[in-house]
C-alpha positions as CSV (number, residue, x, y, z in Angstrom):
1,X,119.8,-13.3,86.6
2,X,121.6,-10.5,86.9
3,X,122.0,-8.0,83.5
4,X,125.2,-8.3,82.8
5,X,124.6,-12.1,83.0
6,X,121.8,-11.7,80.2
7,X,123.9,-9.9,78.0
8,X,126.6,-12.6,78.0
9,X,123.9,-14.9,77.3
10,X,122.6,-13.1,74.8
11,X,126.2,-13.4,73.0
12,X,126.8,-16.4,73.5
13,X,124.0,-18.2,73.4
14,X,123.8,-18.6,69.3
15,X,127.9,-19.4,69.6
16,X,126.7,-22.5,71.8
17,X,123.9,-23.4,69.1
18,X,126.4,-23.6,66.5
19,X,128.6,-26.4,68.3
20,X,125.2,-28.0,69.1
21,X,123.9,-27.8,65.5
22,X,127.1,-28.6,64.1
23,X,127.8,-31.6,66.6
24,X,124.0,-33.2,65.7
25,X,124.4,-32.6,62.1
26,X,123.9,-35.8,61.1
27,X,120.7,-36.5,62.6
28,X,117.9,-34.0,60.7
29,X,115.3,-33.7,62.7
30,X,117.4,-33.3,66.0
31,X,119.9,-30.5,64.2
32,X,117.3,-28.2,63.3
33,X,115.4,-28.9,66.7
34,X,118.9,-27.7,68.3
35,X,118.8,-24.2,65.9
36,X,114.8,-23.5,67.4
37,X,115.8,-24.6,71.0
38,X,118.9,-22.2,70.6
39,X,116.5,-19.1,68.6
40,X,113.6,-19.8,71.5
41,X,116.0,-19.8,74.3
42,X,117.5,-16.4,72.4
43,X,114.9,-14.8,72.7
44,X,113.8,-15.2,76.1
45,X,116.7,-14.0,77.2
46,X,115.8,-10.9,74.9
47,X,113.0,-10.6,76.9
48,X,114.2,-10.5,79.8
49,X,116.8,-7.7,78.6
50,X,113.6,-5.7,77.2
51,X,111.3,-5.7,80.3
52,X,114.5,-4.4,82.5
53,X,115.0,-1.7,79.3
54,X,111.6,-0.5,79.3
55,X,111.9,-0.1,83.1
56,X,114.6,2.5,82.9
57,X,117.5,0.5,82.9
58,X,121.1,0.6,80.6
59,X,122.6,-3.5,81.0
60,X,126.1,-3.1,80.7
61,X,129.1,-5.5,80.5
62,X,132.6,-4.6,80.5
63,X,134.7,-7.2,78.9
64,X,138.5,-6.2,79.0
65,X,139.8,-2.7,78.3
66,X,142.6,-2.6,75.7
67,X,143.8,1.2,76.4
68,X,142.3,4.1,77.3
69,X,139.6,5.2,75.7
70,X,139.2,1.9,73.8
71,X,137.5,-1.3,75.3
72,X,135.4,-4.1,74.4
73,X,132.0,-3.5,75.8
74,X,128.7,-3.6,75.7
75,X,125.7,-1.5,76.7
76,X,122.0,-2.6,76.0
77,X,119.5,0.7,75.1
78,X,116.4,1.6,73.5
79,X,118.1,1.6,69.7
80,X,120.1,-1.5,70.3
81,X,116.6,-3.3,72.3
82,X,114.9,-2.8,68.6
83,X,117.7,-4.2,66.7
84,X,117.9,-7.0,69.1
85,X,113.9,-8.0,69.2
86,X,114.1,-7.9,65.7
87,X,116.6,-10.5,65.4
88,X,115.9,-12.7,68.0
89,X,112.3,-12.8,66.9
90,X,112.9,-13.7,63.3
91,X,115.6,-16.2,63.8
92,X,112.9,-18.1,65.5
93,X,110.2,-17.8,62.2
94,X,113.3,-17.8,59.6
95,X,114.4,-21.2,61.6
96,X,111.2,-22.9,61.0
97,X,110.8,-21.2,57.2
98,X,114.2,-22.7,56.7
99,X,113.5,-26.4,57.7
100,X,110.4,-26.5,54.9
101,X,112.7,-24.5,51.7
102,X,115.8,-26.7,52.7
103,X,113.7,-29.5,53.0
104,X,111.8,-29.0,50.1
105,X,114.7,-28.1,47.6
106,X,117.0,-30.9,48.4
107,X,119.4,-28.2,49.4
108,X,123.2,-29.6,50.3
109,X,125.4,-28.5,53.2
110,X,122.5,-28.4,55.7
111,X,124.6,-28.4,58.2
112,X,127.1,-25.5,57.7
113,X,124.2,-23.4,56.7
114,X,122.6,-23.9,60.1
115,X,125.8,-23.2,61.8
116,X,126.5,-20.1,59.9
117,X,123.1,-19.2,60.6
118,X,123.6,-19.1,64.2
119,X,127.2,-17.6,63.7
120,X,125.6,-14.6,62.2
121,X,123.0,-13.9,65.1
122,X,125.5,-14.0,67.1
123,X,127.2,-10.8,65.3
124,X,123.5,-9.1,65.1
125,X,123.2,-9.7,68.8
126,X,126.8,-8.4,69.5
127,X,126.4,-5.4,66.7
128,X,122.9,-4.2,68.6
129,X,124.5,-4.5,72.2
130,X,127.7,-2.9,71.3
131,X,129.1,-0.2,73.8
132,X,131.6,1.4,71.7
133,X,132.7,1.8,68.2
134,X,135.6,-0.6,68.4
135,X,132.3,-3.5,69.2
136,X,130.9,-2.8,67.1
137,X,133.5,-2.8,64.1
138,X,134.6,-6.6,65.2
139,X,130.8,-7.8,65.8
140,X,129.8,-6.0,62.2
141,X,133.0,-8.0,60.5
142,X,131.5,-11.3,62.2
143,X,128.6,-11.2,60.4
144,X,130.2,-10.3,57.3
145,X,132.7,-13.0,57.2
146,X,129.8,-15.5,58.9
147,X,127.5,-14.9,56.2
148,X,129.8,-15.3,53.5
149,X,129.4,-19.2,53.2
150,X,125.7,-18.3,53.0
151,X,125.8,-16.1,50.0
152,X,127.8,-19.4,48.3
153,X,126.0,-21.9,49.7
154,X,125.1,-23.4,46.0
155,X,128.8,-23.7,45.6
156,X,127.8,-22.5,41.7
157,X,130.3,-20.2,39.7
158,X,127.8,-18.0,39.4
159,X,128.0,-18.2,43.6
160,X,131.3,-18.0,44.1
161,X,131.7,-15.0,41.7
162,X,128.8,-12.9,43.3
163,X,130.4,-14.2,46.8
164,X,133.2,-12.2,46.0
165,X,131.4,-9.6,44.9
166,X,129.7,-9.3,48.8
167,X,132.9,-9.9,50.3
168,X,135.2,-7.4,48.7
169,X,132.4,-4.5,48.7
170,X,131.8,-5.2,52.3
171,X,135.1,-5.8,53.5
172,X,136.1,-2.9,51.7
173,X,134.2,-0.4,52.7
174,X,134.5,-1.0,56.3
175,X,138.2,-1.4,56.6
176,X,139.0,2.0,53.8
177,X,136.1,4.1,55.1
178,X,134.6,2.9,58.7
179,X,137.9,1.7,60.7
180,X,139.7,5.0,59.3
181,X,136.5,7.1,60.5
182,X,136.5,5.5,63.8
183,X,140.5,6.0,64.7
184,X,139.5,9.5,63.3
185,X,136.6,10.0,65.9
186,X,139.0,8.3,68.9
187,X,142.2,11.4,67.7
188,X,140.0,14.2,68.4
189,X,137.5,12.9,71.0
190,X,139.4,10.6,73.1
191,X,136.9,7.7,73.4
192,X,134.8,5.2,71.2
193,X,132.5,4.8,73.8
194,X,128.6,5.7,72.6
195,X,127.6,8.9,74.7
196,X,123.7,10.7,74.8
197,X,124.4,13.8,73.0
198,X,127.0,12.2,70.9
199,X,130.7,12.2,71.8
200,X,131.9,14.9,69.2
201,X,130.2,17.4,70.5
202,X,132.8,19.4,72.3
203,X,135.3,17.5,69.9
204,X,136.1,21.3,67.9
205,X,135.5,19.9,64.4
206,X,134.8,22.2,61.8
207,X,131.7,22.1,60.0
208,X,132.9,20.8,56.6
209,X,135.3,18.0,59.3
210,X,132.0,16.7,60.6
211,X,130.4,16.2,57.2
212,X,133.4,14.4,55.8
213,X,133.4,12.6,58.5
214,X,129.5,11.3,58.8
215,X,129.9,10.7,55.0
216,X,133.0,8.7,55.8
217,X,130.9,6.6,58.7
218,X,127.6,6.0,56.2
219,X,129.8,4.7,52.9
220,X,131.8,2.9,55.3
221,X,128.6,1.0,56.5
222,X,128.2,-0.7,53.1
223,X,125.4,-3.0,54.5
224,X,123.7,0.2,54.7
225,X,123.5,-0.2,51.1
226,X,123.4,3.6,50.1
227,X,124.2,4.1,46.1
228,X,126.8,3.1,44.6
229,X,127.7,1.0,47.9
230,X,125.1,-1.0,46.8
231,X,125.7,-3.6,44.4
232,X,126.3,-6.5,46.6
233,X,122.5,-6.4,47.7
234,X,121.5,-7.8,44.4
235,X,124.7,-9.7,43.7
236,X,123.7,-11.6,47.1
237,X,120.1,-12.8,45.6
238,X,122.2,-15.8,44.3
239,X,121.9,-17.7,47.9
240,X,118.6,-20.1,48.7
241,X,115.4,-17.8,50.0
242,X,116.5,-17.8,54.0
243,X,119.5,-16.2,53.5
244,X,117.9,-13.7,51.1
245,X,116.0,-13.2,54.4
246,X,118.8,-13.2,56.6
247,X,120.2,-10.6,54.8
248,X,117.6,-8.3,53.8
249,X,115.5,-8.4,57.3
250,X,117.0,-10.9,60.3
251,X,120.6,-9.4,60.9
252,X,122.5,-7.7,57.6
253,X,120.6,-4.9,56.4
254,X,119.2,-4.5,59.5
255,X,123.1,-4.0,60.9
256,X,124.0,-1.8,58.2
257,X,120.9,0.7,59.1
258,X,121.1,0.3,62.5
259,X,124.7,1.6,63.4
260,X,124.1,4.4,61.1
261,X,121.5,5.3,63.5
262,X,123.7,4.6,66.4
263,X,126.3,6.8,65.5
264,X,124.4,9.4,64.1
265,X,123.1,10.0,67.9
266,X,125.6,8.3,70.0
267,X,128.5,9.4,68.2
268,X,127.7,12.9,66.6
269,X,124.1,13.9,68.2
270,X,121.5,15.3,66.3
271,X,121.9,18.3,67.7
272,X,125.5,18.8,66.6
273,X,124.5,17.4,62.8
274,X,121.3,19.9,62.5
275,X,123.4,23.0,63.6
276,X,126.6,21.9,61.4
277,X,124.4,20.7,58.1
278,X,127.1,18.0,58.4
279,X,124.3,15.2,57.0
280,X,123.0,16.9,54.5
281,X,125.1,15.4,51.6
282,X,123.7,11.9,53.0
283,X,120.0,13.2,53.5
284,X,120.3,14.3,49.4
285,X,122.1,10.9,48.4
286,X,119.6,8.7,50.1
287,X,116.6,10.5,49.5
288,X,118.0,9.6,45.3
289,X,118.8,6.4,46.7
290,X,115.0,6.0,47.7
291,X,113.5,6.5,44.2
292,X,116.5,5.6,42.3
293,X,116.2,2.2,43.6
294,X,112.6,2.0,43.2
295,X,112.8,2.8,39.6
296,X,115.4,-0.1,38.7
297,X,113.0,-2.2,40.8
298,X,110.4,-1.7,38.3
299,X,112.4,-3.2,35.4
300,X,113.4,-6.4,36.9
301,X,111.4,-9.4,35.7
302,X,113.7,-11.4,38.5
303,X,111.5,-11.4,41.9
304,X,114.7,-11.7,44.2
305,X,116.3,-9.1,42.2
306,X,113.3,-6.9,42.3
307,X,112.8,-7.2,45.7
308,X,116.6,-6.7,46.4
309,X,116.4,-3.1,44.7
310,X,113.1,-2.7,47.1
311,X,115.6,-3.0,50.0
312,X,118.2,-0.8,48.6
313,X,115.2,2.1,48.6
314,X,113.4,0.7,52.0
315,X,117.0,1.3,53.4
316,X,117.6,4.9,52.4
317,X,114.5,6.1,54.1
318,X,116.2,4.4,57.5
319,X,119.4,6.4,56.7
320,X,117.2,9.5,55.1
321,X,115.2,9.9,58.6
322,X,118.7,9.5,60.5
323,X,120.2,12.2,58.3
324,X,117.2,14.6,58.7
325,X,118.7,14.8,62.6
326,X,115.0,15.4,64.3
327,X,113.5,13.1,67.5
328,X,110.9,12.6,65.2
329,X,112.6,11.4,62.7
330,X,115.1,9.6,65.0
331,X,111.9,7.4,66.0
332,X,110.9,7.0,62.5
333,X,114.4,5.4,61.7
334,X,113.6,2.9,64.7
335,X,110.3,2.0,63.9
336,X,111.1,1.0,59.9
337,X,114.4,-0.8,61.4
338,X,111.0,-2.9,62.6
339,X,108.7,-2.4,59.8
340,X,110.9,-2.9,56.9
341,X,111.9,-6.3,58.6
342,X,108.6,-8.0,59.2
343,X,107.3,-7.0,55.7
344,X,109.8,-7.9,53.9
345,X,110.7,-10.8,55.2
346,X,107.4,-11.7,54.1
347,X,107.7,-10.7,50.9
348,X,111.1,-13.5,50.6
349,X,109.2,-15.9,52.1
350,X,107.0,-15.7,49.4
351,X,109.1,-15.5,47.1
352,X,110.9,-18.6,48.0
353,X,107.3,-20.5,48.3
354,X,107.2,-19.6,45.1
355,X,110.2,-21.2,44.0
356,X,109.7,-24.5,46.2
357,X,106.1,-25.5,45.0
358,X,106.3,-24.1,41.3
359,X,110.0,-23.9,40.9
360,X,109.0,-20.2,39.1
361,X,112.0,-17.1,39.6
362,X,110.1,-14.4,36.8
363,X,107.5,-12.1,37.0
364,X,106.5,-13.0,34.1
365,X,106.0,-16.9,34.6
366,X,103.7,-16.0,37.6
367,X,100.4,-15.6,35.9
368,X,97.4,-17.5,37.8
369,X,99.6,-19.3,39.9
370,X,98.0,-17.3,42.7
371,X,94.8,-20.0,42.3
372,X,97.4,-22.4,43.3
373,X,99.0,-21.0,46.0
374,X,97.0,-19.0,47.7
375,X,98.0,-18.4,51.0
376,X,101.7,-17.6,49.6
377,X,100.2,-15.0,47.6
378,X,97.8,-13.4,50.2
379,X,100.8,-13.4,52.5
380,X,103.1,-11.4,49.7
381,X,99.9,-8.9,49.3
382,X,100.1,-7.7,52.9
383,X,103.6,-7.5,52.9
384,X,103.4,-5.3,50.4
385,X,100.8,-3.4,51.3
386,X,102.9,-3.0,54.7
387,X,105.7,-1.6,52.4
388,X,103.6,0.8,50.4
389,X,102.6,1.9,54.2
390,X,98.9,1.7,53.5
391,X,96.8,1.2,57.0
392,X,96.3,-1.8,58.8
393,X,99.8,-2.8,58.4
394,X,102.9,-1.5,60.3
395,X,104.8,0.7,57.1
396,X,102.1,3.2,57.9
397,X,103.5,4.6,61.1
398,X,107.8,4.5,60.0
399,X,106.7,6.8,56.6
400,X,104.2,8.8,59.4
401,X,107.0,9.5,61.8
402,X,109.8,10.0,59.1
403,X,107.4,12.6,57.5
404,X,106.8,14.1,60.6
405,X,110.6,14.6,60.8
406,X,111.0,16.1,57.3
407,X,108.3,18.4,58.5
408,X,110.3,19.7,62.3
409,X,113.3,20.0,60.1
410,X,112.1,21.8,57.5
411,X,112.7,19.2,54.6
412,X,109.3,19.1,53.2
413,X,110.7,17.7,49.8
414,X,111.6,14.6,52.4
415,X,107.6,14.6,52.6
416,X,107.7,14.3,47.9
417,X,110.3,11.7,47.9
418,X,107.9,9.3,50.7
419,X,105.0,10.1,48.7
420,X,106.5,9.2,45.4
421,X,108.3,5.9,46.7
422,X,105.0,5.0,47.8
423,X,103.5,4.7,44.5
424,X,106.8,3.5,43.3
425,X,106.3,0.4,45.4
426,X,102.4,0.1,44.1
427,X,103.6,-0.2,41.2
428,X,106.7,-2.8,41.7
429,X,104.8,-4.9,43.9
430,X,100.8,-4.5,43.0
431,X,101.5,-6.3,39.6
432,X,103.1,-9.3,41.2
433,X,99.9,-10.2,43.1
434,X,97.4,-9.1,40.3
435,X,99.6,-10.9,37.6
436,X,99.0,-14.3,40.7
437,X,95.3,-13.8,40.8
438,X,93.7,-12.4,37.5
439,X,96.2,-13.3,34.9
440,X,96.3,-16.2,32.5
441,X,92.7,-18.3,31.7
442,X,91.4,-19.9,34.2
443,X,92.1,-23.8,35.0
444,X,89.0,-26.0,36.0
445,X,89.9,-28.0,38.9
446,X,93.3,-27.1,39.8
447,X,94.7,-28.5,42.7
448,X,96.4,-26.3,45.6
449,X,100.2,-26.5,45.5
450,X,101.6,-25.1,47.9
451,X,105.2,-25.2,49.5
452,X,106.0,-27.4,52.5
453,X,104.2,-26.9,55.8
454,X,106.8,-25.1,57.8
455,X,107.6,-22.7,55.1
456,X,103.3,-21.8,54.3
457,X,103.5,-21.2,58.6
458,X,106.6,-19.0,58.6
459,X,105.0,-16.8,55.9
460,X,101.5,-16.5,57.5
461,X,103.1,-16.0,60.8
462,X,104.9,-12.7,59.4
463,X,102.1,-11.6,57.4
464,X,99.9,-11.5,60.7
465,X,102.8,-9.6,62.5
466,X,102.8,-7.1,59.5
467,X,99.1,-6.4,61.0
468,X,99.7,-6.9,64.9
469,X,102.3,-4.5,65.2
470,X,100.1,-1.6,63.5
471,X,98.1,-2.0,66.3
472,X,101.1,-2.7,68.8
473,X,102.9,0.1,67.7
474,X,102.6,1.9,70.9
475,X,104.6,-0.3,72.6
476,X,107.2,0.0,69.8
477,X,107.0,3.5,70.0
478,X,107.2,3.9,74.3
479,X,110.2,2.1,73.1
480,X,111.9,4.1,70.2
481,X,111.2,7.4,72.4
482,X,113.3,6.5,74.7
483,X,116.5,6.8,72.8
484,X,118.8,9.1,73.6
485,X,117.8,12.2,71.6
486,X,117.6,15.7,73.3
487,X,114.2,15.5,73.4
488,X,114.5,12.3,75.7
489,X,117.5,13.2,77.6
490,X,115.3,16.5,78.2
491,X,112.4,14.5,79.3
492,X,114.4,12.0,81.8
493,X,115.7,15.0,83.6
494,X,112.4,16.9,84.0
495,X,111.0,13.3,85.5
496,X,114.3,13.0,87.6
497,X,113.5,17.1,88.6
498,X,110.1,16.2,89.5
499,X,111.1,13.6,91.4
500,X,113.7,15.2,93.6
């Protein structure tokens, strides 16, 4: 197949699995073996699209062009590869996770949530292979709208008022602060198209125009989730377990952090940021963001909510890194797009093993129920330990790289504020596990409890990954140096110079 035929089927591919899902929805068993044929066949397309990516190659597809300067197209590279893996991978786990919570809690509208599901890949998939700003706007809307019925799935006042909640703060921000910012960017530089070096470079915009401007772009990505554009995160928590996990680690977040990345070097280069200071509003704001959030995590008894305000901080050290505008610290973004993702996911899974077997949502009702789950419970203890970035698990190397950055740029207080949301998350996520395992007298002869098969396997599954990737993290990281920074771009040419 030919690349620009794997990127269509990359796009269309979870379109195709929703009419299939939605046309066997009566039938169980063959629905949700229609949403894992559709995530399996996904991702070996994603593949595919990542061996001819690590060999060198850009996959492009040109869909129509609407004027100059502004099309709808789509151009596969290192940055947009990560995103893609990610989600693709996950779907796959998240699909299987789903079939034991939905399953297990009786959940209505089975169906729709699968299609939806599928809907919203589909808007990950076009968000990460976007070759413009204009793509990426319409793909990033997608999975807003698609994941809307997902956030209300319980059909509960209570969802239907937080629904709003996502909705308006999402829908919001991108069409007051991101579509404004992008017409800006097209005015003076003449394209939407994503450049190496950044399109603005030779744009002529003052100092103090270019930090309006990136500040602009980050609150306009709300699902970047950067304080105060954050309170949908937690008002979210109200849908089942999956979608917590769609949202905080398949597609969501994950699309909110990700095109702040991709515009901070495809749209302004790091180059242009680090002489102009232009991000250093955003590198103050999310560095707060990063411990801010962490403290309110601390003083919620909820679990989703606690681990929602984890996100919010996990989150601000992917836009923190970006904001520090260092190669380094580029690669750090990349690699906790990965980390963050795998642990916690993890981490929700628990959670909503939790919820299945024991029916439990508090902190506080959790004492000794470690004895009777615990493989749920190991599973949440390396996912956190992969979040407090303690070695063997893959959050080590993202807070190593991003520190590294703080250091080439000069930031050491970047270096305080990882240091200090480490112990932060010690001490939001430690007490979870210890409160499982050593709390409470002990029962003679309890039973194990635990949640339904497929849901146990989706959580030990990502809890293993949290471990193989620290040890596979060069191949993330042969990856996530090849993005476009100048220290790349430099690179490419002395191989291409060598060459001639």
């Amino acid at each position: 197949m030919t690349s620009e035929t794997l990127i269509a089927a990359a796009l269309l591919i979870p379109f195709a699995g929703a009419v299939l899902i939605a046309i066997t929805g009566r039938i169980p068993n063959l629905r949700e073996g229609m949403t894992l044929l559709t995530a399996g066949t996904l991702f070996a397309v994603v593949v595919q699209l990542l061996v001819r990516v690590l060999g060198g190659e850009r996959p492009e597809l040109k869909v129509v062009e609407l004027f100059p300067g502004v099309d709808i197209a789509f151009t596969l590279e290192p940055l947009g590869m990560i995103f893609a893996c990610v989600a693709s991978t996950l779907w796959i786990v998240n699909s299987i996770y789903s079939v034991g919570y939905m399953r297990g809690n009786n959940e209505p509208r089975q169906t729709p949530f699968y299609v939806c599901f599928a809907i919203a890949i589909a808007g990950a998939m076009g968000v990460a292979m976007s070759g413009n700003l204009l793509t990426l706007f319409l793909y990033y809307e997608l999975l807003t709208i698609s994941t809307y019925p997902l956030v209300t799935h319980k059909g509960t006042e209570e969802a239907k008022q937080k629904g709003r909640v996502y909705l308006v703060l999402l829908i919001g921000t991108s069409m007051c602060l991101l579509l404004p910012a992008i017409v800006w960017t097209l005015a003076v530089s003449g394209t939407t198209n994503f450049e190496p070096g950044g399109i603005l470079a030779g744009a002529g915009l003052s100092a103090v125009a270019l930090t309006i401007l990136y500040t602009v772009y980050v609150f306009g990505i709300g699902k970047a989730a950067v304080m105060p554009v954050h309170f949908w995160l937690p008002a979210a928590m109200v849908a089942p377990t999956p979608v917590s996990a769609l949202l905080h680690a398949v597609a969501v977040v994950k699309a909110g952090v990700f095109s702040v990345v991709k515009i901070t070097v495809y749209v302004f280069g790091i180059d242009l940021l680090s002489e102009s200071g232009a991000s250093l509003p955003i590198l103050y704001i999310s560095g707060a963001t990063v411990i801010v959030a962490s403290l309110i995590a601390l003083n919620q008894d909820n679990l989703k909510k606690r681990l929602a305000f984890s996100t919010v901080s996990q989150l601000s050290y992917v836009v923190m890194a970006a904001a520090l505008a260092t190669p380094a610290a580029i690669i750090g973004a990349a690699l906790h797009i990965v980390a963050h993702a795998v642990s916690k996911i993890t981490l929700f899974f628990a959670a909503g093993s939790i919820y299945t077997a024991a029916h439990l949502t508090e902190v506080s009702q959790l004492d000794g129920l470690a004895r009777r789950q615990p493989f749920t419970f190991a599973a949440f203890l390396i996912g956190a330990l992969s979040i407090i970035g303690l070695p063997p698990f893959i959050g080590l190397w993202s807070k190593w790289w991003i520190g590294v950055g703080a250091v080439d740029s000069g930031s050491l207080w970047v270096v305080a504020v990882l240091m200090i949301s480490s112990v932060l998350n010690v001490a939001y996520l430690l007490p979870i596990v210890a409160r499982g395992w050593f709390a409470g007298p002990k029962p003679e002869g309890e039973k194990l409890h635990e949640a339904p098969v497929p849901a146990v396997a989706a959580l030990s599954v990502t809890a293993v990954l949290c471990i193989v990737l620290f040890f596979a993290a060069g191949y993330l990281l042969s990856l996530a140096e090849m993005i476009d920074t100048p220290a790349s771009i430099a690179s490419a040419s002395l191989g291409g110079a060598h060459a001639r």
